[in-house]
VOSESE-580490 format. One record per residue (C-alpha): x, y, z. Coordinates in pm, whole numbers, padded with zeros to 5 digits, always signed. Layout:
XYZ;...
//
This chain:
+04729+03789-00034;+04843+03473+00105;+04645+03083+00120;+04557+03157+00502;+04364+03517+00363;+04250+03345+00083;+04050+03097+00340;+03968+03363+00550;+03812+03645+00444;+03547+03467+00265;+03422+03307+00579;+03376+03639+00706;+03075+03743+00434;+02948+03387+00494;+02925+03456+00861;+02731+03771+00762;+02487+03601+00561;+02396+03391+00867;+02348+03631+01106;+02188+03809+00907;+01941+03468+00823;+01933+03400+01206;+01749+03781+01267;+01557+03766+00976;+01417+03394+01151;+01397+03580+01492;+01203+03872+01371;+01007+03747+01109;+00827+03449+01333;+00466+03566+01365;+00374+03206+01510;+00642+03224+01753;+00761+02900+01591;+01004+02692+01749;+01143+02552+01390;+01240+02924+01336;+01421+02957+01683;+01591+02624+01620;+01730+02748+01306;+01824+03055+01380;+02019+02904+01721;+02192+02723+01423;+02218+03041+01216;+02365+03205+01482;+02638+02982+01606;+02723+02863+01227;+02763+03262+01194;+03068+03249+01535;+03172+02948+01369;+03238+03122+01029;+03398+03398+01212;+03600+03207+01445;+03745+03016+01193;+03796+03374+00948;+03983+03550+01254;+04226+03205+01257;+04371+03198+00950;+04341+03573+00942;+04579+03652+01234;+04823+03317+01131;+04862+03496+00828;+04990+03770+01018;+05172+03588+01307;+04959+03703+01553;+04774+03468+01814;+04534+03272+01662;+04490+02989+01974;+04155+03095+02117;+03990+03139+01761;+04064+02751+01711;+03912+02680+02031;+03600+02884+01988;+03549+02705+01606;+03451+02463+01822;+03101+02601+01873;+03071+02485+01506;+02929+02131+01704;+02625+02388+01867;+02506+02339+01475;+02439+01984+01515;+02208+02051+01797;+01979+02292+01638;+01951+02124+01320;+01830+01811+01470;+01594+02032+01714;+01469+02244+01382;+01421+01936+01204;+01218+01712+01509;+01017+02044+01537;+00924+01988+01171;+00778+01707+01239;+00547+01806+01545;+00625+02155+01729;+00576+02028+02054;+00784+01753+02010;+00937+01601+02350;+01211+01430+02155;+01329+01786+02061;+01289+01940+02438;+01441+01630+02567;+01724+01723+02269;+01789+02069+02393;+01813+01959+02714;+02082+01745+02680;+02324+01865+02379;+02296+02190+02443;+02489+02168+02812;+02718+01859+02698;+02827+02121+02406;+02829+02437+02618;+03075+02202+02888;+03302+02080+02589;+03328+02465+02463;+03449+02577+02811;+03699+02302+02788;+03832+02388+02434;+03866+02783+02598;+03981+02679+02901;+04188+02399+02882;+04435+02185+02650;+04200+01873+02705;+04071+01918+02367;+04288+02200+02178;+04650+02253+02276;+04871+02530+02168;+05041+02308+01884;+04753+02403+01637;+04856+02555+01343;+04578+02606+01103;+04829+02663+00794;+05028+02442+00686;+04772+02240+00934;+04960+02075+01208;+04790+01985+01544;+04905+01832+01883;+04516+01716+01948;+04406+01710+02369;+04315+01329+02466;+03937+01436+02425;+03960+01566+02042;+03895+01239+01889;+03619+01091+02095;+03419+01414+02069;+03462+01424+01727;+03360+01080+01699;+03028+01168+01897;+02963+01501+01685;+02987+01279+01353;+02726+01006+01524;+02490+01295+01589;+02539+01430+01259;+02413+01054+01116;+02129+01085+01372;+02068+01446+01175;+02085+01300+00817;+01882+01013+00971;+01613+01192+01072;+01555+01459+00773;+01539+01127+00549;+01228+01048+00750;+01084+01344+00780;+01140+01370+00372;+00924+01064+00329;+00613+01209+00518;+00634+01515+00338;+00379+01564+00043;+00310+01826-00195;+00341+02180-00162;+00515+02127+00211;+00751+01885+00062;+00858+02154-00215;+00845+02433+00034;+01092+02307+00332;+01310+02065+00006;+01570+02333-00038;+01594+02347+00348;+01672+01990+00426;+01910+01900+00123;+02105+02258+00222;+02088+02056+00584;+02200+01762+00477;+02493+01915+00232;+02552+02138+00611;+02630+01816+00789;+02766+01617+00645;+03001+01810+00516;+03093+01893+00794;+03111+01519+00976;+03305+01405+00715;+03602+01713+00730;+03507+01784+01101;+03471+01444+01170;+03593+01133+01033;+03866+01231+00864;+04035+01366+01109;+03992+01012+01309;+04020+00756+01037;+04281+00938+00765;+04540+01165+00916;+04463+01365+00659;+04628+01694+00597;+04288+01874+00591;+04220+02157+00817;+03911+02076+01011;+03761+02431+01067;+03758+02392+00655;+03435+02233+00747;+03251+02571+00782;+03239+02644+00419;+02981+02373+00399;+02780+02644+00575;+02747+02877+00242;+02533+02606+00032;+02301+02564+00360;+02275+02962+00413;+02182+03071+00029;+01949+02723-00006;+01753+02889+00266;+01722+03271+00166;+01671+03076-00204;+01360+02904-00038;+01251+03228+00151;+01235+03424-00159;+01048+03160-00382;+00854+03051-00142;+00793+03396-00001;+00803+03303+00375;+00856+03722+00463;+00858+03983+00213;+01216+04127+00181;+01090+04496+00165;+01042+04441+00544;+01393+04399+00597;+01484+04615+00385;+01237+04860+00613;+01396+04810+00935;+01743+04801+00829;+01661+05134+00671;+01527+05277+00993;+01803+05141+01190;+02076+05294+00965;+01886+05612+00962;+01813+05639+01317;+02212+05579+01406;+02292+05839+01129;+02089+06107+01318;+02177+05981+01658;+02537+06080+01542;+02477+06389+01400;+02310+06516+01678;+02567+06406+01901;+02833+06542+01700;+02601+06884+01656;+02534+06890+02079;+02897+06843+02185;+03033+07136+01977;+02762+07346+02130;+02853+07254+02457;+03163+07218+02464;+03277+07559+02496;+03073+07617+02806;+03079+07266+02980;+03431+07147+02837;+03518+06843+02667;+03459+06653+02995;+03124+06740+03095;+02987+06795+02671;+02972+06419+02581;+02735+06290+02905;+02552+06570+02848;+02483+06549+02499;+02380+06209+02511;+02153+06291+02786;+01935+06469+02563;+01995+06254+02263;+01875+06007+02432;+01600+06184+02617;+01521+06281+02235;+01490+05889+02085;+01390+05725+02400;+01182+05924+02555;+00963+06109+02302;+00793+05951+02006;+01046+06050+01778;+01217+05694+01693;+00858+05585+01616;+00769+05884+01391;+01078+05841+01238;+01025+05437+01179;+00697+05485+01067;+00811+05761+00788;+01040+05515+00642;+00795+05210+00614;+00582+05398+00453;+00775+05507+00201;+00895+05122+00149;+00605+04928+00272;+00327+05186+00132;+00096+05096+00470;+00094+04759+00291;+00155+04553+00594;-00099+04804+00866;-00342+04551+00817;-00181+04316+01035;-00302+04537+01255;-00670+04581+01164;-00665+04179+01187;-00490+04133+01509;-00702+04383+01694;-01034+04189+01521;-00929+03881+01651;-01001+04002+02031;-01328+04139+01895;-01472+03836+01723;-01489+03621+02042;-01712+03880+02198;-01987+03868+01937;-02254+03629+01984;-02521+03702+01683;-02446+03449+01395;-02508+03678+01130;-02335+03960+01286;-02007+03781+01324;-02005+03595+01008;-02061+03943+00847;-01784+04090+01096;-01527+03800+00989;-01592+03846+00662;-01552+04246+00605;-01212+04252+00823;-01042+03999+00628;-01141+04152+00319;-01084+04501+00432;-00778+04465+00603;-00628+04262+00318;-00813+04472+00035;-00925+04105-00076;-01125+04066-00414;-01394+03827-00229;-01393+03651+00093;-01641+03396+00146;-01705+03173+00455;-01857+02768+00347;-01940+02613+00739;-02053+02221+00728;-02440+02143+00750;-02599+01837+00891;-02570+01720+00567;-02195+01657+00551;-02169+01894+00277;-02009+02238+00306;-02282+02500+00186;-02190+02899+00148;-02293+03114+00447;-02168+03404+00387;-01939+03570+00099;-01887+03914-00019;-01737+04060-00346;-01721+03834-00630;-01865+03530-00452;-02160+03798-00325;-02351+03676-00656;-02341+03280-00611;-02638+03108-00638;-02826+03027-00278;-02665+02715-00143;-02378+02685-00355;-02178+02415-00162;-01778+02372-00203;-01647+02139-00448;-01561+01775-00269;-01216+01776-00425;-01137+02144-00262;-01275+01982+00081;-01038+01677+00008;-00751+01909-00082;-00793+02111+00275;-00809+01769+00473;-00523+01627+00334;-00314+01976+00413;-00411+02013+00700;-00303+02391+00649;-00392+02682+00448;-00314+02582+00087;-00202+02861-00181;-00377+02784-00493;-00091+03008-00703;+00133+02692-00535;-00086+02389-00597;+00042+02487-00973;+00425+02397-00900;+00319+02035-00726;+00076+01892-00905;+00033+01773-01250;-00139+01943-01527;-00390+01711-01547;-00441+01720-01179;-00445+02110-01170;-00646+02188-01451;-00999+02106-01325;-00885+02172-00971;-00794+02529-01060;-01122+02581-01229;-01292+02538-00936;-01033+02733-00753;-01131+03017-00948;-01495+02997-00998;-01524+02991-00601;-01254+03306-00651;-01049+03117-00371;-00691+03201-00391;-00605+03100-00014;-00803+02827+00102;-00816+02824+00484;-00965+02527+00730;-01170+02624+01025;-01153+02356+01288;-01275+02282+01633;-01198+02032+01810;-01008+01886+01585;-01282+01838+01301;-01305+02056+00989;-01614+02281+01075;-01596+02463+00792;-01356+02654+00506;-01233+03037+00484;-01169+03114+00126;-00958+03465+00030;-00944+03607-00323;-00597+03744-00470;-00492+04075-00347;-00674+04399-00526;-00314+04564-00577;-00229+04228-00765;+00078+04144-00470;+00124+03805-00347;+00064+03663-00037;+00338+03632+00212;+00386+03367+00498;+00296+03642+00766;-00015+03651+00553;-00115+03297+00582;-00009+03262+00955;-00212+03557+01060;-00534+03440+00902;-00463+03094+01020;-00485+03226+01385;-00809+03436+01366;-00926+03131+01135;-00882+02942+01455;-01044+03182+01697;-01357+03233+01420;-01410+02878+01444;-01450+02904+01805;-01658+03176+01785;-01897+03040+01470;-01927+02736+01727;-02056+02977+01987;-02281+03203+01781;-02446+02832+01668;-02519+02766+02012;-02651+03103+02088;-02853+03129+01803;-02996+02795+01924;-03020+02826+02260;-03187+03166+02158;-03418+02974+01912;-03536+02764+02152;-03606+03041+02430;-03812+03184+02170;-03994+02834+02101;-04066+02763+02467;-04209+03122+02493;-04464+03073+02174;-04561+02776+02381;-04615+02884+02683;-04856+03130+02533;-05033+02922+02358;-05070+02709+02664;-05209+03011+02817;-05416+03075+02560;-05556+02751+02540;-05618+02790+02909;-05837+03078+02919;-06041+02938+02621;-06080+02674+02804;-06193+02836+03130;-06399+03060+02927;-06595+02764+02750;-06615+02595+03162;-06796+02921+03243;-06994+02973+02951;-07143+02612+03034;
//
């Protein structure tokens, strides 16, 4: 194996890795998040990038044409792009400085791809990756001197963001922005300057290896972090593989049954025909999906489900106690929770318990939440993971926190909010089978958190408006009342 293979074939597993990062984004993005399409956009092209540069010094190696894989590494700039987008969209998901972003680097980038394909304005046929030699278009340098400026804009930017990070969140998405950083800068610098400022004798396209450390700091941070569980790829990729391996057998088993009557001609459109009336239009694919997740998933993740379909439901009831009663039993059912317990604020400030079941079912009447827990949810802002306050904080800082953590059996701490203000606090106990929550977890009960705030807030107003219907009636009969005693004494006169 020569240097040029040596390069090459490596690239070709990283590029799997990040395809196979930019589906696992796209598929696993319950929130529809626009961080997770940024990324994987950057996943994604990193992953032609890698390849790209693979088939290069691949088919040098073997004298074959290797021009239009040098051109296309240049949709190794769409990284830049997407990284800064990901990163803006860190900071606020409807950011306009990320639209406004998109809008422009993505067509400047698309236009100076078509060039590098189309024309020798950029690449020329004089580039030979190995020993590196290039005859560089007059527009090489200044758009490599643009892609490194963005690239400092990148770096720029994630330094930022890194200061206003705190806690949990700054541990969580860490691994994510150094992997970023280590991504582009490496790649300015190789990409980039030295190819302006040096002459060196460095092959630029070298600069997707800088791509690995970014890829595995990511699935490093999925995994500790646990932003999906695994077994659900590991599900689908099952079901897929299984699925084609029947869809091929049955092809295979069709033709040779029709082939002596129909002939080879007429056997294979006819044998797909019903294969694919078979998969497409009978439940089979489903049955056949649903066999193999749960034998991986063991119906672990149905409850998604259960909680989906109860978030259309708990906007439609209007009896406080009924609804905090409903809320309460689908979280706790659908999760198999050890306690869930529902704390709502009083006119008092103070955040009493309204409702609970399971372990917090035998609390004292009134028990209000612990001011440091109500401090902890404020500053978050988000649902905090008490198994996670453990890796950011301090002993000292932990200890008495997590006592209180686990005398209100709170694993998952969750704010309800409306308009804005914290209305009250969702608390979820661990899991009875002892498994850990997931991201999908914690995104899912964030949303019907959000739509039981909305509905608590209705119920109130019900239940007052309700309240005082019933006052206004005890009045007017005792108005009436009071009026035929009255008339009663005027005729007994």
């Amino acid at each position: 194996m020569n240097i040029p293979q040596i390069l090459g074939f490596p690239l070709l597993a990283v590029a799997c890795l990040e395809l196979l990062l930019g589906i696992l984004l796209l598929r696993q993005n319950p929130r529809n998040s626009p961080v997770n399409k940024a990324t994987a956009a950057c996943a994604i092209a990193a992953a032609v990038w890698s390849l790209s540069a693979a088939f290069m010094y691949i088919r040098s190696s073997m004298g074959l044409d290797h021009i239009v894989f040098a051109r296309l590494s240049w949709i190794g700039w769409f990284t830049v792009p997407t990284a800064l987008q990901s990163v803006l969209f860190l900071k606020d998901e409807r950011s306009r400085r990320a639209r406004i972003a998109g809008m422009v680097l993505y067509p400047f980038w698309t236009a100076v791809l078509a060039l590098c394909l189309f024309t020798d304005l950029i690449v020329t046929n004089g580039y030979v990756p190995f020993p590196y030699h290039n005859s560089p278009g007059p527009l090489e340098a200044p758009l490599r001197l643009i892609g490194g400026l963005l690239v400092f804009w990148l770096v720029y930017e994630i330094l930022r963001l890194r200061g206003r990070l705190t806690g949990y969140r700054r541990s969580q998405l860490g691994w994510y922005l150094s992997g970023t950083i280590i991504f582009g800068a490496g790649g300015a610098v190789v990409g980039g300057f030295l190819q302006l400022f040096t002459g060196t004798g460095l092959e630029p396209t070298l600069s997707a290896y800088f791509s690995l450390p970014w890829v595995l700091m990511i699935f490093y941070a999925i995994t500790r972090y646990r932003l999906f569980d695994v077994r659900i790829v590991i599900s689908n990729t099952m079901s897929t593989l299984l699925l084609f391996a029947l869809f091929a057998w049955a092809h295979v088993v069709l033709f040779r049954l029709l082939e002596p009557f129909a002939g080879s001609v007429f056997a294979i459109p006819l044998s797909l025909s019903v294969i694919v009336l078979l998969f497409f239009a009978t439940p089979f694919s489903r049955t056949v999906r649903d066999l193999v997740q749960r034998s991986v998933l063991q119906d672990k993740y149905l409850y998604q489900d259960v909680l989906r379909e109860s978030i259309n439901a708990i906007v439609t009831i209007l009896d406080f106690g009924e609804l905090l009663d409903y809320i309460s039993d689908t979280i706790q059912k659908g999760l198999r929770a050890e306690c869930v317990s529902l704390y709502l604020k009083g006119e008092d400030g103070r955040f009493a318990l309204r409702h609970g079941i399971g372990g917090i079912a035998q609390a004292p009447q009134g028990l209000t939440l612990d001011p440091a827990m109500i401090d902890l949810v404020q500053q978050a802002g988000t649902a905090v993971v008490r198994e996670e306050l453990e890796r950011v904080l301090s002993e000292k800082d932990f200890g008495g926190l997590n006592r209180t953590l686990r005398e209100a059996c709170a694993e998952l701490i969750i704010p309800l909010r409306y308009k804005g203000q914290l209305a009250g606090v969702l608390t979820v106990g661990s899991k009875g089978n002892g498994e850990p929550y997931v991201q999908s977890d914690i995104d899912l009960l964030e949303v019907l958190a959000g739509h039981a705030a909305v509905a608590i807030e209705n119920a109130r107003l019900y239940d007052e408006a309700k309240r005082a219907q019933e006052s206004l009636r005890e009045s007017e009969a005792r108005l009436a009342i009071m009026a035929e005693q009255s008339i009663e004494k005027y005729l007994s006169k």
